[in-house]
C-alpha positions in Angstrom: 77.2 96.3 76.7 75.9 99.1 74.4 78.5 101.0 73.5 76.7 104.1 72.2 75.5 104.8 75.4 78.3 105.6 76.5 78.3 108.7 74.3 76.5 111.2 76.8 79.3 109.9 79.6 82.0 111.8 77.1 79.5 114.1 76.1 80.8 116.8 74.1 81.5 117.8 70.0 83.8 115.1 69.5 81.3 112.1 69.9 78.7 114.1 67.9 80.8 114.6 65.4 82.2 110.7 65.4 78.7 109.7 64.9 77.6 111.6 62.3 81.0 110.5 60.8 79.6 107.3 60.9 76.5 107.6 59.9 77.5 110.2 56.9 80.0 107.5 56.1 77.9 104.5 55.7 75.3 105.8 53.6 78.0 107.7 51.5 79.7 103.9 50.6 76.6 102.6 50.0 75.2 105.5 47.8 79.0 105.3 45.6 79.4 102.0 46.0 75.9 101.5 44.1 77.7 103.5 41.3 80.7 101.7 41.3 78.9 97.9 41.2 76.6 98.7 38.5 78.8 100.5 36.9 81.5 97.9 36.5 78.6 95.4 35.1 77.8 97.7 33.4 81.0 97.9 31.0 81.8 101.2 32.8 85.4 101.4 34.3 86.3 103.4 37.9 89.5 104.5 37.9 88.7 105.7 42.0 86.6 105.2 44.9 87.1 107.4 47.5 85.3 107.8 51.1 86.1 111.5 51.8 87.6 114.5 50.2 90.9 115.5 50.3 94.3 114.2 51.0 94.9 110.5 50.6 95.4 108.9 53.6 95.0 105.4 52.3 95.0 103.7 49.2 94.5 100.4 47.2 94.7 99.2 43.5 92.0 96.0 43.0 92.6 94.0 39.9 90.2 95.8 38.0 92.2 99.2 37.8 90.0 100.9 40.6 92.5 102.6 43.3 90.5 102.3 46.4 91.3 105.1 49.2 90.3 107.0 52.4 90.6 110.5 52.1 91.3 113.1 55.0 88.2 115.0 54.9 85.6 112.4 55.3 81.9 114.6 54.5 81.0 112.9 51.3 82.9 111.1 49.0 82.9 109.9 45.0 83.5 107.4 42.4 85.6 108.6 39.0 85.0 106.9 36.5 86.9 106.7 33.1 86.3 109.7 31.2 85.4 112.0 34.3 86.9 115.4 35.0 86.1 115.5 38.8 83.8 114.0 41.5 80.6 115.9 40.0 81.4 113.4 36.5 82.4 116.3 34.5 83.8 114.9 31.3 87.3 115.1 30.8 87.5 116.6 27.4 91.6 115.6 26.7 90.9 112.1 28.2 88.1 111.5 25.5 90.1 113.1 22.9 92.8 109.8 24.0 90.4 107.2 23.8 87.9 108.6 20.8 89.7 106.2 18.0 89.9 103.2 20.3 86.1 101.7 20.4 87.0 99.5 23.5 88.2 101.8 25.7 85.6 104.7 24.9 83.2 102.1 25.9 84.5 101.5 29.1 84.1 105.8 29.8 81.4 107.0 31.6 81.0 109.0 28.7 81.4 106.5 26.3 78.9 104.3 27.1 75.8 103.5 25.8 72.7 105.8 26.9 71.5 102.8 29.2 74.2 101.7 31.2 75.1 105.5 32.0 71.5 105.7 33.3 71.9 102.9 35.5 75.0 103.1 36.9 73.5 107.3 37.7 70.3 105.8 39.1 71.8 102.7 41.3 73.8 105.3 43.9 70.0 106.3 45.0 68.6 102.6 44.5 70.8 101.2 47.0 70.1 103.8 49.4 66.7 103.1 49.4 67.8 99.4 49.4 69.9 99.7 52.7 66.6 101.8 54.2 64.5 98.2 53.1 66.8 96.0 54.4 67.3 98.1 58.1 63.4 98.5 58.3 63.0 95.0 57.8 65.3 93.6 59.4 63.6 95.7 62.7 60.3 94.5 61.6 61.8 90.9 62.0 64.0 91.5 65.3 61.0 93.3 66.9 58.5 90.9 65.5 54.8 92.1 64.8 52.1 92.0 67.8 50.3 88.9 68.3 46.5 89.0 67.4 44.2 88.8 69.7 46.5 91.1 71.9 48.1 88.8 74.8 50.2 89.8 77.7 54.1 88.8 76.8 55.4 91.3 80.3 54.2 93.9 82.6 55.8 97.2 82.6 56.5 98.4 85.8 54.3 101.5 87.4 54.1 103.1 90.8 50.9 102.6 92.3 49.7 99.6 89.7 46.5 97.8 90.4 47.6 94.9 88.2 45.4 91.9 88.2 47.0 91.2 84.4 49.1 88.2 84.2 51.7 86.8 81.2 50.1 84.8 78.9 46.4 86.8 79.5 44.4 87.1 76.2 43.0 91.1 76.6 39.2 90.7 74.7 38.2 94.0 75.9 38.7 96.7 78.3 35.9 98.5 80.6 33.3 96.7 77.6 35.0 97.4 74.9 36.0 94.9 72.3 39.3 94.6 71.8 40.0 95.5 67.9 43.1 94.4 66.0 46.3 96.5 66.7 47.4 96.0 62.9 43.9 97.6 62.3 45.1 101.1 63.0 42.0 103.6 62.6 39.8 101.2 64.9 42.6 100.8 67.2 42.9 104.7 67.7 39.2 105.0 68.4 39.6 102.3 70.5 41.9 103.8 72.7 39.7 106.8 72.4 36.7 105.7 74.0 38.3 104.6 76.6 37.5 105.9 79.6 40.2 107.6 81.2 40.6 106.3 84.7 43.7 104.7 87.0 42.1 101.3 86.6 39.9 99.3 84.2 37.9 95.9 83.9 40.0 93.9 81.5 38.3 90.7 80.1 40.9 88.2 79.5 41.0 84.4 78.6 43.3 82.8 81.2 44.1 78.9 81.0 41.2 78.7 78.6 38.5 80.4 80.9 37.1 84.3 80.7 37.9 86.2 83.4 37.4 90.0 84.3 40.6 91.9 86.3 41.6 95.0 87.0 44.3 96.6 85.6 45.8 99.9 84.6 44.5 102.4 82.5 46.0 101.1 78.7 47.9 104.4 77.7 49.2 105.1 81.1 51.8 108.5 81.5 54.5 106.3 80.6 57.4 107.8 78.1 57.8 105.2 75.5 60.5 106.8 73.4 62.2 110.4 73.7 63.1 112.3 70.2 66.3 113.7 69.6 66.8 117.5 69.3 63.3 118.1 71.7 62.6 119.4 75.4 62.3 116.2 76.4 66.1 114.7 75.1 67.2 118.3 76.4 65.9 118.0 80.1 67.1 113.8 79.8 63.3 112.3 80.5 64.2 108.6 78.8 62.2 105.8 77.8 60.4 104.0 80.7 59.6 107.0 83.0 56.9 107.2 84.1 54.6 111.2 84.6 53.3 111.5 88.0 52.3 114.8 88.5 51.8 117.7 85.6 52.3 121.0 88.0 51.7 119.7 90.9 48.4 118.0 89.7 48.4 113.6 89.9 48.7 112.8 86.2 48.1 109.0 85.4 47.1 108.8 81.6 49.0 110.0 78.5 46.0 112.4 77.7 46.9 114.3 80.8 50.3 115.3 79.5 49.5 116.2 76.0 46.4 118.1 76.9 48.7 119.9 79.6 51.5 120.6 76.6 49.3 121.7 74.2 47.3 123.6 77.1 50.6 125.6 77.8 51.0 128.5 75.5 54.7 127.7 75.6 55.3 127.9 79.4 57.5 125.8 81.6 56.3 122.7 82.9 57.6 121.5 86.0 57.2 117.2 85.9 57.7 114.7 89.1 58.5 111.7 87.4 58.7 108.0 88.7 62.1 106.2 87.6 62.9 102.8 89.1 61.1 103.5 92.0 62.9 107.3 92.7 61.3 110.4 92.1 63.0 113.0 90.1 61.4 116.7 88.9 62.2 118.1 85.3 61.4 121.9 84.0 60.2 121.6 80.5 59.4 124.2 77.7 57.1 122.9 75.4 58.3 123.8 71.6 55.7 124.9 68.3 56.5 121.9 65.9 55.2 121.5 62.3 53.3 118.4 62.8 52.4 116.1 59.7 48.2 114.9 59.5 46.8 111.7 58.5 45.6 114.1 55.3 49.3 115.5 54.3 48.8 118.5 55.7 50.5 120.3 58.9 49.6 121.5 62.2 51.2 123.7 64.5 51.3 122.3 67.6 53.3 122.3 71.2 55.5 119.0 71.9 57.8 118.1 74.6 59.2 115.6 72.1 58.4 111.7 73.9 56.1 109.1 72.4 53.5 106.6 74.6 53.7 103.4 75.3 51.5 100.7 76.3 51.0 99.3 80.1 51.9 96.0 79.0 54.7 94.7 76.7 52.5 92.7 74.1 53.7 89.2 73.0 54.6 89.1 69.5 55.5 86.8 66.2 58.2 87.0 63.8 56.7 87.8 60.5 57.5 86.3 56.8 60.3 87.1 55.4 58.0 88.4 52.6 56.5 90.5 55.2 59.3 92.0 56.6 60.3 93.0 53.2 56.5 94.7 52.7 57.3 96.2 56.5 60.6 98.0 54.9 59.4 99.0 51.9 56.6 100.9 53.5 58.5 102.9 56.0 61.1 103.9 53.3 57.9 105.0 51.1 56.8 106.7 54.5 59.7 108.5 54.8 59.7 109.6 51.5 56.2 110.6 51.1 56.8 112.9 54.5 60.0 114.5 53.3 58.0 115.5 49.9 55.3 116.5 51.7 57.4 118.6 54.4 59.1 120.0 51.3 56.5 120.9 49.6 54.8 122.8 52.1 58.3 125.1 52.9 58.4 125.8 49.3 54.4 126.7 49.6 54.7 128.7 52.9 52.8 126.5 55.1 55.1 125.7 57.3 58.7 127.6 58.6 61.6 126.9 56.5 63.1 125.8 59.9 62.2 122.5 59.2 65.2 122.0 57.2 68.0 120.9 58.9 71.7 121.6 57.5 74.6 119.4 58.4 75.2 120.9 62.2 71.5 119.7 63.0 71.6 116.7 61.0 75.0 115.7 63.5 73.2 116.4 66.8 70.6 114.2 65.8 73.2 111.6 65.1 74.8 112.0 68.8 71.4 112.0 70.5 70.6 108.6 68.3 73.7 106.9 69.1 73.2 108.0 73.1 70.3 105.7 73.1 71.7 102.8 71.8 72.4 100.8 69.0 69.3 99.9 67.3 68.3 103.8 67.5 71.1 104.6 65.5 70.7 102.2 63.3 67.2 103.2 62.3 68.3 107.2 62.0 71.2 105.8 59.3 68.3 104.0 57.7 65.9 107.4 57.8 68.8 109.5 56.2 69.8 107.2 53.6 66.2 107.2 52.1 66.7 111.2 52.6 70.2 111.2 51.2 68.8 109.0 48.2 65.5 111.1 47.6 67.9 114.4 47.4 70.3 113.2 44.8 67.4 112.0 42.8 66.3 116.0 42.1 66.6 117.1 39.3 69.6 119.8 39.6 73.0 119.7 37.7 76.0 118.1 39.5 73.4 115.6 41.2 72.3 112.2 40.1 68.8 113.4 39.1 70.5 116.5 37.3 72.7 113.8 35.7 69.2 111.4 34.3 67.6 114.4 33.4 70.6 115.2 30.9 69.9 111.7 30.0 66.1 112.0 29.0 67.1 114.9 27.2 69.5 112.8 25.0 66.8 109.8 24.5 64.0 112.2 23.5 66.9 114.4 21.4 68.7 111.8 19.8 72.2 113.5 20.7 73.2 114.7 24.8 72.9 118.7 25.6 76.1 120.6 24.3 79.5 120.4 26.2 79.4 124.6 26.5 75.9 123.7 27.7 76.6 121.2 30.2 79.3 123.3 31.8 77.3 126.1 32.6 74.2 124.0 33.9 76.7 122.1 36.1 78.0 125.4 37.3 74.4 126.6 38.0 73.9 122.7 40.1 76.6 123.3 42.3 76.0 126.6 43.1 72.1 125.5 43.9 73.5 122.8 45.6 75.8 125.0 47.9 73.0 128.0 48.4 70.7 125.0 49.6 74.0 123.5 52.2 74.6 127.5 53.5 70.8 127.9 53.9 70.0 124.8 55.7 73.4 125.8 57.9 71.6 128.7 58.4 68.8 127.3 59.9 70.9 125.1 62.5 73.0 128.3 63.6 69.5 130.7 63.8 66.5 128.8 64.0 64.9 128.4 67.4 
């Protein structure tokens, strides 16, 4: 059994908030613990690593003088090294003052050591976050496994009032004529599925038991909910993966293209949906919401979603891919992610699209609940998405976080000496106070933002 599902049985702020604890915490020991580890080879001493803020609730000395502990408040956490005033790696001006005449232990400071190994130990908290994004989108790339080419028929998905002349283990050709292009090839694919013509059944050329046969079968890109997104009208009215869209306002819908030409057709008003689920018939009232949609090109659209994703008619069969190519498969969705979150940034900062589109933490935990209510895997994959975000945000370049810290750091190797101590305390004060207008401004957002 799935025990996140069992989430939107309890319902309520305290699972919510239990899994964005979890996620939060995860990515938070991976991003410190990146620190710590390179760190330590490094030549760099910890004197703590701590998951959460606040009172000590649990504690640990390891035999290499770190004292290891679990802290009451548990949004964050930190690793002090040797030499550090606080969390932010402030230097501890009396601490250095201790250890200035003793070359060994100076070295083993944070602020101590040599240019390098303070640059790397800075620049491994992001690394590994990006690392754990790899590793989770690769590791789905290698549980899923990639569709087998030319497509073949591994299951049928069930739908009411199926001609189905498919069978498992069919070779699809082409459908009504059309040659059927490789999935992996993704712009031929779409116009594929474009051309298409959009009727309840289609000639399907298959190769059966080695011979070519033509059968009927079921419009490809049937009205069939594939995937529902947190935090959208479809989550909100509980459509869920698998149902299947009859009827668009009391007009028979039977393709995908019906129900985004009927949400974008809205203007914003209800839609009332019948909806085919395991062979019952339920009815949902939806409101279609304006979303900030990224383009093949970078830019953004304004557009009306409902918030689900299609699926095919059939479940293709698939392959488990190299290991090399699951490693290529996670690589490129963390660069995807982090190619949309600079573009999406970019275009706030320009005005193209509504602030809005920053979450804070409030919104950032929803989506964590409404990830964990659909299971495990789904979870999973959102920590992944928000540890590339979490890595990407600490590499900017403002005082107090890791990319404030390697800028100070460039300075010194271009300079030939580090920025003054009077200097660094009032640029550190300026980071954190960025860093907090940016938390009450995305908080903002969650509380006020339709």
């Amino acid at each position: 059994m799935d025990f996140t599902t069992l989430v939107p049985q309890f319902g309520g702020f305290i699972w919510t908030l239990l899994a964005f604890i979890v996620a939060l915490s995860v990515i938070v020991a991976i991003h410190e613990y990146g620190h710590y580890i390179v760190g330590r080879w490094c030549g760099i001493k910890a004197d703590v690593f701590s998951l959460g803020f606040g009172p000590v609730i649990y504690a640990r000395d390891d035999k290499h003088g770190t004292r290891w502990q679990i802290a009451l408040l548990p949004f964050g956490g930190y690793v002090k090294f040797a030499g550090d005033a606080n969390a932010a790696s402030g230097k501890d001006e009396e601490a250095m003052e201790e250890v200035a005449t003793d070359p060994v232990r100076l070295r083993e400071t944070m602020h101590g050591a040599p240019l390098w190994a303070r640059a790397l130990t800075v620049a491994a908290g992001p690394a590994f976050n990006f690392a754990l994004s790899i590793l989770v989108f690769g590791g789905i790339a290698l549980s899923l496994g990639t569709v087998r080419e030319p497509l073949t028929v591994e299951a049928l998905k069930p739908l009411p009032s199926m001609t189905q002349g498919l069978e498992q283990g069919d070779v699809i050709t082409a459908i009504a004529g059309r040659q059927m292009p490789d999935a992996a090839n993704g712009i031929e694919y779409v116009e594929f599925l474009d051309a298409l013509p959009v009727e309840p059944v289609l000639d399907y050329t298959v190769l059966r038991g080695g011979t070519t046969l033509t059968v009927p079968g079921p419009y490809l890109m049937p009205a069939l909910v594939g995937g529902v997104g947190p935090e959208t009208a479809a989550y909100e009215a509980g459509l869920q993966a698998g149902d299947v869209i009859t009827a668009i306002d009391g007009e028979p819908a039977f393709a995908f293209k019906h129900l985004k030409d009927a949400v974008e057709g809205s203007e914003g008003a209800a839609l009332l949906l019948e909806v085919w689920r395991e062979g019952e018939t339920l009815t949902f009232t939806l409101v279609p919401k304006s979303t900030d949609e990224p383009q093949p090109d970078g830019s953004f659209k304004n557009v009306l979603r409902i918030g689900i994703s299609s699926a095919t008619a059939i479940t293709p069969a698939t392959e488990t891919p190299s290991l090399i190519d699951a490693a290529k498969s996670g690589v490129a969705g963390t660069w995807r992610i982090i190619k949309g979150s600079m573009s999406g940034m970019w275009h706030m900062v320009t005005g193209a699209i509504s602030t809005c589109n920053m979450s804070g933490p409030v919104g950032i935990a929803k989506v964590s609940g409404a990830m964990a209510s659909q299971g495990t895997a789904s979870f999973i994959n959102f920590i992944a998405v928000l540890s590339t975000a979490v890595g990407l945000l600490n590499l900017f370049p403002i005082p107090a976080l890791d990319g404030g810290h390697l800028t100070f750091y460039a300075y010194e190797a271009v300079a030939g000496k580090p920025p003054s101590d009077a200097a660094l305390r009032i640029l550190m004060t300026v980071g954190i106070m960025l860093v907090l207008g940016l938390m009450l401004f995305a908080l903002g957002n969650d509380l006020f933002c339709p």
